[in-house]
C-alpha positions as CSV (number, residue, x, y, z in Angstrom):
1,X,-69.9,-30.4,-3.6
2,X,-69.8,-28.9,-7.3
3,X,-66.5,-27.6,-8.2
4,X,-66.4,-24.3,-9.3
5,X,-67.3,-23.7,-12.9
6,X,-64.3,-22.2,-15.2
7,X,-63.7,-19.1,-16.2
8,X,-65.6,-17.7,-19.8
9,X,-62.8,-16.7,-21.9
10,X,-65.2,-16.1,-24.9
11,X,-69.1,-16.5,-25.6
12,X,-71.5,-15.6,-28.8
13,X,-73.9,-17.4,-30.9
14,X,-72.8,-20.9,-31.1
15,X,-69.4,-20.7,-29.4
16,X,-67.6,-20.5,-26.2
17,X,-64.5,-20.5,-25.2
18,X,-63.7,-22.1,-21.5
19,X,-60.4,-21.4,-19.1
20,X,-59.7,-24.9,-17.9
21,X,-57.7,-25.6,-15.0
22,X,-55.0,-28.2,-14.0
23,X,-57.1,-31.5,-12.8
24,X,-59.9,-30.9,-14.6
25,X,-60.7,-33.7,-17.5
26,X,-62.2,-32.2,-20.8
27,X,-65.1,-35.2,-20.9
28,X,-66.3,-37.2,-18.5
29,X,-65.3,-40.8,-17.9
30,X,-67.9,-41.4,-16.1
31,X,-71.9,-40.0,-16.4
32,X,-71.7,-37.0,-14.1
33,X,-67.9,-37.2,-13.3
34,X,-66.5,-33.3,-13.1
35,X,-65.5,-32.3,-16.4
36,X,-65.2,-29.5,-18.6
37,X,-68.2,-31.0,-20.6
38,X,-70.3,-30.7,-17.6
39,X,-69.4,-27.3,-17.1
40,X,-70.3,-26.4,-20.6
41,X,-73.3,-27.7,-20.5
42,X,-74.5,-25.6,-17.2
43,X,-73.2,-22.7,-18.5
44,X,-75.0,-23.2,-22.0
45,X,-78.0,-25.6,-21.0
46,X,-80.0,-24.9,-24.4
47,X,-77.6,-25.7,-26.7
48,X,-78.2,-28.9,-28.6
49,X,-74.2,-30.1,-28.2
50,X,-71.1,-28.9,-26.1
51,X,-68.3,-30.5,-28.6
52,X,-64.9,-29.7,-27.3
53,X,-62.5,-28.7,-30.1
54,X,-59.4,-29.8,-28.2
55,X,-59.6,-32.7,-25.2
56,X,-56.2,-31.4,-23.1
57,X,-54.9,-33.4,-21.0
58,X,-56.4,-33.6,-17.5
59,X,-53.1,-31.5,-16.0
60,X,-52.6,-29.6,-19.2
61,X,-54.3,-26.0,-18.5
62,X,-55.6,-23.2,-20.9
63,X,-58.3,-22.5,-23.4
64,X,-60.8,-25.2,-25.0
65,X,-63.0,-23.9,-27.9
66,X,-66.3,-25.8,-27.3
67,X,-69.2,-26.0,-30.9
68,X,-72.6,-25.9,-30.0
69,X,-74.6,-26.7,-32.3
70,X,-74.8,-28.3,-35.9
71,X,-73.9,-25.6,-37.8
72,X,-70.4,-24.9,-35.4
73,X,-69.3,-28.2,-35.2
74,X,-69.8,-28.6,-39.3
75,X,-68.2,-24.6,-39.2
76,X,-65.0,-26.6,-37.3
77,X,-64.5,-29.4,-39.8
78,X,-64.4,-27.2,-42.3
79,X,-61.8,-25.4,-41.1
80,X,-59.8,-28.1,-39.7
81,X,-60.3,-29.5,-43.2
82,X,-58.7,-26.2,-44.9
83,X,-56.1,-25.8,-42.2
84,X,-57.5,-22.8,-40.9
85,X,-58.4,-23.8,-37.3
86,X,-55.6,-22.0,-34.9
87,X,-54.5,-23.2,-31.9
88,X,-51.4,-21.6,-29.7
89,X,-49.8,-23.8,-26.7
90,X,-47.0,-23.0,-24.5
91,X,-44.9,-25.6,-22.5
92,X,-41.7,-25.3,-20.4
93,X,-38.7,-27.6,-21.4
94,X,-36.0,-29.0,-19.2
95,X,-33.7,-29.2,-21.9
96,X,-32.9,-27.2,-25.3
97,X,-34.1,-27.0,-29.1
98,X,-32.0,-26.7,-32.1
99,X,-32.6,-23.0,-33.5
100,X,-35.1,-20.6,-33.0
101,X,-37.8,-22.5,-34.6
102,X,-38.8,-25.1,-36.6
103,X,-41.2,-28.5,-36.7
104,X,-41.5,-32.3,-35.9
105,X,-43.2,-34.2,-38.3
106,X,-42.4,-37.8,-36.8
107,X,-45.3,-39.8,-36.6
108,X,-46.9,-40.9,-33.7
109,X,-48.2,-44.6,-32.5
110,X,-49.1,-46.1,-30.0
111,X,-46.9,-47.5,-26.8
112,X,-47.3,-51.5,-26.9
113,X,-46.0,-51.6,-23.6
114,X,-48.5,-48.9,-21.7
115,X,-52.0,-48.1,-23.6
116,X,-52.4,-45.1,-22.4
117,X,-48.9,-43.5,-23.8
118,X,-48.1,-42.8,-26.9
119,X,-44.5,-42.9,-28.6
120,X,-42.7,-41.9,-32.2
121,X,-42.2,-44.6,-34.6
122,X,-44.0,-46.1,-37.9
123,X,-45.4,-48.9,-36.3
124,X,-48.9,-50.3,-37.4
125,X,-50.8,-47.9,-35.1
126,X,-48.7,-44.7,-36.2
127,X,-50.2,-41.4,-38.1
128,X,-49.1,-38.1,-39.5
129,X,-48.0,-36.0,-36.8
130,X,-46.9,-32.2,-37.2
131,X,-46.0,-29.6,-34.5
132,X,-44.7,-26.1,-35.1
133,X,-42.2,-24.4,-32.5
134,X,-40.5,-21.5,-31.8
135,X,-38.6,-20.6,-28.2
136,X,-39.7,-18.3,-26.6
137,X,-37.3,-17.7,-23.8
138,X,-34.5,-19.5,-22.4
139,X,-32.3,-20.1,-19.0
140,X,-29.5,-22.0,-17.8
141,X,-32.2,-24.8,-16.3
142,X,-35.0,-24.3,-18.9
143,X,-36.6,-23.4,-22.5
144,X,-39.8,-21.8,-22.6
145,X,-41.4,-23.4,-25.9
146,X,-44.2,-22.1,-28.0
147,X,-46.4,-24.7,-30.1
148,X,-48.4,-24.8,-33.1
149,X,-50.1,-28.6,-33.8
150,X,-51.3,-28.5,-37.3
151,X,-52.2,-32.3,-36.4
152,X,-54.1,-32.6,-33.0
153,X,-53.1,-36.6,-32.0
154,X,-53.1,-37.5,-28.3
155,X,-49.8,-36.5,-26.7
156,X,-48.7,-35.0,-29.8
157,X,-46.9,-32.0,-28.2
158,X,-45.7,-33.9,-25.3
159,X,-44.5,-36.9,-27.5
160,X,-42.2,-34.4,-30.2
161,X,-40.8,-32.6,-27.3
162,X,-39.5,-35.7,-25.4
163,X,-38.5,-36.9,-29.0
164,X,-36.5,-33.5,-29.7
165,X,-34.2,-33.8,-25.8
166,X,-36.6,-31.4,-24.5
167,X,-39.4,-33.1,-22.5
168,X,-41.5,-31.1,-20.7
169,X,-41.5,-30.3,-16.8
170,X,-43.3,-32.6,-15.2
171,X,-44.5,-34.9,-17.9
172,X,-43.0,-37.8,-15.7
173,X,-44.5,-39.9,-18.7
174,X,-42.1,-38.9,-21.4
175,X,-39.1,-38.2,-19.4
176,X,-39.8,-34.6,-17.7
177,X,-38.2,-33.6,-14.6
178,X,-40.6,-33.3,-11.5
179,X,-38.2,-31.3,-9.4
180,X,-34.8,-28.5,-10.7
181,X,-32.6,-26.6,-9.4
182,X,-32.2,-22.7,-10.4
183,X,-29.5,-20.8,-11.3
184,X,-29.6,-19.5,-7.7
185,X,-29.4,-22.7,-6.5
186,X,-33.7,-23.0,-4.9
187,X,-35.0,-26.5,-5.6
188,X,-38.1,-26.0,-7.4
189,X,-41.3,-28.2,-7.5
190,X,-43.2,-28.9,-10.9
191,X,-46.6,-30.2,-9.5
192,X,-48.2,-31.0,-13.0
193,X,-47.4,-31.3,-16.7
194,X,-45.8,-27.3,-17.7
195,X,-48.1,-27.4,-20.9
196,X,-50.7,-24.6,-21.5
197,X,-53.3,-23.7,-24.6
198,X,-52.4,-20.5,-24.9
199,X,-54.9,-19.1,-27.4
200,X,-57.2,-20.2,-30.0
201,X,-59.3,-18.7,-33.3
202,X,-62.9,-19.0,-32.8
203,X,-63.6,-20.3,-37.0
204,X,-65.0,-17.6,-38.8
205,X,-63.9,-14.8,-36.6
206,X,-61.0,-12.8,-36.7
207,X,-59.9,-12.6,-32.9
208,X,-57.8,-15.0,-31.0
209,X,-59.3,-15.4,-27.4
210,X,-56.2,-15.8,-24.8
211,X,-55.9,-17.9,-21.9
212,X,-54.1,-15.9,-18.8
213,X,-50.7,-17.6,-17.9
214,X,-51.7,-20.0,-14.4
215,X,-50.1,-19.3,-11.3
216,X,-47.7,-22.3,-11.4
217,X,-46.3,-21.5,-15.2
218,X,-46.0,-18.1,-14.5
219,X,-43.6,-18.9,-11.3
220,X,-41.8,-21.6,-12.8
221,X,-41.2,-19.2,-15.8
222,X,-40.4,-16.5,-13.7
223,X,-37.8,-18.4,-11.6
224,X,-36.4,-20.3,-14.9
225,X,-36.2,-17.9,-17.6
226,X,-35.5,-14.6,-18.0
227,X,-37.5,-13.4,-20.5
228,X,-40.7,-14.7,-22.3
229,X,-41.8,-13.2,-25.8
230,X,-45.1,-12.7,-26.5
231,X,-47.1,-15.9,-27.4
232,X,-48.9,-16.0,-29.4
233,X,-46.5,-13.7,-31.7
């Protein structure tokens, strides 16, 4: 039984912009296993490619800008290149930042002990890494975080929070917590990774398509924070 296909967030010419949800992968490890690829390539069946811009995290939820064709996917590099390709994620934080805003710059390697984590350090492996944050809200339990990745390494987001004391709910990997208490005193579940792509600037276009906050952020935000400022700003 075929799951059912994302929502379209945004589709023109050689473009579009896919809602993914929690448990989804972005590509296929497998031919044929469930994916957002997949999905893409029903939806679109004449392009000539369905290159993902961004390959979240299979419980990491939001909006995945997909090139389709030559010309977008040579349109992307050159905007990565020029540092003009925009992406806007939100995560929720069991601990607290330092100020308002700021970045991480530590660079990122790979974990000798588990191949498929990554860690900060300058190791042999390790490469320029650079996320931009701001708060966005914050509780007695939790910080709602808002994230810019000028860089786009695996993990990068999860890696600098967990770096900075504020690992993200339910990123058991990197130290998040899987279950908290509120200020009321209600024991709340985190079934996944709280990370979201928020938005993202389809190159060469001057709107930012938006990604709906999911269910289970929106709750957890909701139960954790008292107010949330707009994201992106």
């Amino acid at each position: 039984m075929r799951v059912s296909d994302p929502p379209i967030l945004f589709d023109a010419d050689d473009w579009i912009v896919l809602d993914k949800p929690a448990g989804l992968l972005t590509t296929p490890r497998a031919k044929g296993e469930a994916s957002l690829v997949l999905a893409a390539q029903r939806m679109r069946p004449k392009s000539t490619h369905w290159h993902p811009l961004s390959r979240l995290d299979a419980p990491v939820t939001g909006a995945v800008l997909f090139a389709l064709s030559d010309w977008a996917i040579a349109t992307a590099a050159a905007a990565k290149e020029a540092g003009e390709y925009q992406r806007w994620y939100a995560g929720l934080a069991g601990g607290v930042v330092d100020g308002p805003s700021g970045e991480w710059s530590w660079r990122v390697e790979d974990d000798p002990k588990d191949r498929a984590r990554r860690r900060c350090g300058d190791g042999p492996t390790s490469v320029d890494a650079l996320t931009r944050w701001a708060v966005l809200g914050a509780g007695e339990r939790a910080t709602a975080l808002g994230f810019v990745p000028v860089t786009g390494r695996t993990h990068q987001i999860r890696v600098h929070a967990a770096k900075a004391g504020a690992a993200l709910l339910g990123d058991v990997a990197y130290g998040g917590a899987r279950r908290l208490t509120s200020a009321t005193g209600a024991v709340l579940a985190v079934p996944r990774v709280m990370l979201h792509a928020r938005a993202v600037r389809v190159p060469g276009r001057p709107s930012v398509v938006t990604s709906p906050w999911p269910a289970d952020f929106a709750a957890l935000c909701a139960a954790l924070v008292p107010a949330l400022a707009p994201w992106p700003p």
